[in-house]
N, C-alpha and C positions, 0 to 999 in steps of 0.2 A: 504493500500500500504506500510507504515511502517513496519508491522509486516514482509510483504512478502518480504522487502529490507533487512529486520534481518536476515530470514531463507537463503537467498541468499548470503549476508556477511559473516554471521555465521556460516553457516552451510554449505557452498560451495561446499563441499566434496557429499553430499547426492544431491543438485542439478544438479551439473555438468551433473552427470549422464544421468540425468532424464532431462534436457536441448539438451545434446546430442543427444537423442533416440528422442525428439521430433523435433528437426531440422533433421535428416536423414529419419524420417517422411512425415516432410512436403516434401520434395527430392524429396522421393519416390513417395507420390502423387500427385504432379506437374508431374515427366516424366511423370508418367499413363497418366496422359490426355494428358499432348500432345503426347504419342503414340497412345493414342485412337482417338484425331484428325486425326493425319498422317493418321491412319487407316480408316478413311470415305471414302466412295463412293457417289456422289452427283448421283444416276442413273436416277435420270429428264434429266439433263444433259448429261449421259456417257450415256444409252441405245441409244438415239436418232445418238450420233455424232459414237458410233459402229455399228448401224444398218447400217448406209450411209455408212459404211466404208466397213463394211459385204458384201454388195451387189455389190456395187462398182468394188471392190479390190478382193474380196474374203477371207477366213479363214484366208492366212497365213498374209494375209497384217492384218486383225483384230485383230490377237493374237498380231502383233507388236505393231499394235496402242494401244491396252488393257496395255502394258507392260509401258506405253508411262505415261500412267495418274495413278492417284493418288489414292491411297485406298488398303485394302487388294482382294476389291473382282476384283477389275480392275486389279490387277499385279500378284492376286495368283489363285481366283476361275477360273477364265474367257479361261485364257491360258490354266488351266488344262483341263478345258473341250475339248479344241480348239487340244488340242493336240491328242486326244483318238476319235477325231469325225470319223473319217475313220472305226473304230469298231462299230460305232452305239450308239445310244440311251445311250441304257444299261452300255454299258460304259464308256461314258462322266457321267454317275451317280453316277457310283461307282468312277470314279477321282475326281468327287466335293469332294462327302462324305469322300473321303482319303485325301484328302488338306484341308477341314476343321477341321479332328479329327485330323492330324498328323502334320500342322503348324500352321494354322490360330489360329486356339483356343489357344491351345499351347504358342503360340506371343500374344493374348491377355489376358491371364491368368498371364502373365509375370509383377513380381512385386507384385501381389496378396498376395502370400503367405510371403514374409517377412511385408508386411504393416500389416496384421493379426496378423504376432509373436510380431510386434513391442508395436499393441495393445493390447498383453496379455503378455507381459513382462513388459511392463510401469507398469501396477497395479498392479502385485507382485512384482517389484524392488520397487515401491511405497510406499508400506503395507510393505516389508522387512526394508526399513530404516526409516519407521517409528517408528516401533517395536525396530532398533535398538537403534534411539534417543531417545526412552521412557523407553528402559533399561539405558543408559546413565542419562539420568534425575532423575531415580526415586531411581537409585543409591549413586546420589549424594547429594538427599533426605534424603538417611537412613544415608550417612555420615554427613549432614550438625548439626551441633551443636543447630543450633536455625534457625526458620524461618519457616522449614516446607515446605510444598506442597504451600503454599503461595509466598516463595522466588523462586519456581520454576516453577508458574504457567505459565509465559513468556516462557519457553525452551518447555511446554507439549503444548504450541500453536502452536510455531515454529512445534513438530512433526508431526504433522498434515498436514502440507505444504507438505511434501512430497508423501503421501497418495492424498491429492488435487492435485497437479501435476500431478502426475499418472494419475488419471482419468480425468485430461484437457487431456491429450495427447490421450488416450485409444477411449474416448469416441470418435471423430473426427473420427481417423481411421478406426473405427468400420464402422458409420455409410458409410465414404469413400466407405469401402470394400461391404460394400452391396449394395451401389449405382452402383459399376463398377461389379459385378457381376450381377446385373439387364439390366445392360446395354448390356455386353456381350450376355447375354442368348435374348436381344432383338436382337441383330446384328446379331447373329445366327440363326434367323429367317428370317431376311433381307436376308441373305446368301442365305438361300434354295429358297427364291421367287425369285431374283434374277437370282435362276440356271435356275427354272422351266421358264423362260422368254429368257435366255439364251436358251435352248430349242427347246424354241419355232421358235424365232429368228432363228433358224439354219433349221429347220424343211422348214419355209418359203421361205427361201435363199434356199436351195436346188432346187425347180421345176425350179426357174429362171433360175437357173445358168444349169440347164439340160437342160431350154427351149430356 
């Protein structure tokens, strides 16, 4: 912990940096998840309390109640179906598949891409000021009069610190980013079953509501 209070004293200039990017980081991956919460559908819950309401009420009362609760498939898939049911089938399927490709994913892909640069900018800004304090150090090597690599062995520890920083920071986000990319691509399957039940639900409600 000494050393690492040295590099941070000492060297402030090379960790700021690399402090910085790791707190706009952590930021970053905190909103994600709680946009990725915001973004849930409990559908135990919501299929049951829109099917009564489906039948009940009919479409246009459903699409209001869908808009009412919480999640992207309750406020984004559900409506878009609900909207295009008058054409049939065919296409309440093609409005899923256009509000999953052209917003949902889109809104959950969001934040993705800078959490990734973050993690591959940390390890070359890391490795760069490393490289730089170890030209600084090994410089002041060839100027020192006596002492050697021995009187500088404490500054070539310190460089180091900054290359470890880097990859604290790198390594987190990395695995972040493939977690919330696992995640999505599961969601995104929640979605389509969802529709296919959406569907179905609507298929059901029909004879009633003609009988």
């Amino acid at each position: 912990m000494g050393a690492f209070f040295d590099f941070v004293t000492r060297e402030w200039y090379f960790a700021l940096p690399l402090f910085a990017m790791s707190l706009t980081a952590l930021t970053l991956v905190i909103w994600r998840i709680l946009l990725n919460l915001d973004a849930r559908t409990d559908l135990n819950q919501f299929l049951p309390k829109f099917q009564a309401v489906l039948n009940e009420h009919g479409p246009a009362q459903a699409k209001l109640f869908c808009e009412t609760q919480p999640g992207l498939i309750a406020k984004k898939l559900f409506p878009a179906a609900l909207d295009t049911q008058a054409q049939g089938t065919a296409a309440m399927r093609r409005s899923m598949a256009n509000i999953i490709e052209l917003e949902i994913l889109p809104d959950l892909n969001f934040l993705l891409a800078p959490i990734l640069a973050i993690a591959k900018v940390a390890t070359m800004v890391g490795l760069l000021l490393t490289v730089i304090s170890m030209i600084n150090t090994f410089t002041a090597i060839q100027a020192a009069a006596a002492g050697g690599v021995t009187s500088q062995a404490g500054a070539i520890g310190l460089a180091l610190f900054a290359t470890a920083l880097g990859l604290v920071t790198a390594i987190p986000l990395v695995f972040a980013h493939v977690l919330f990319k696992d995640w999505i691509a599961r969601y995104e399957l929640k979605m389509k079953s969802a529709g296919q039940k959406l569907l179905v639900l609507l298929q059901d409600a029909r004879p009633r509501a003609e009988a």
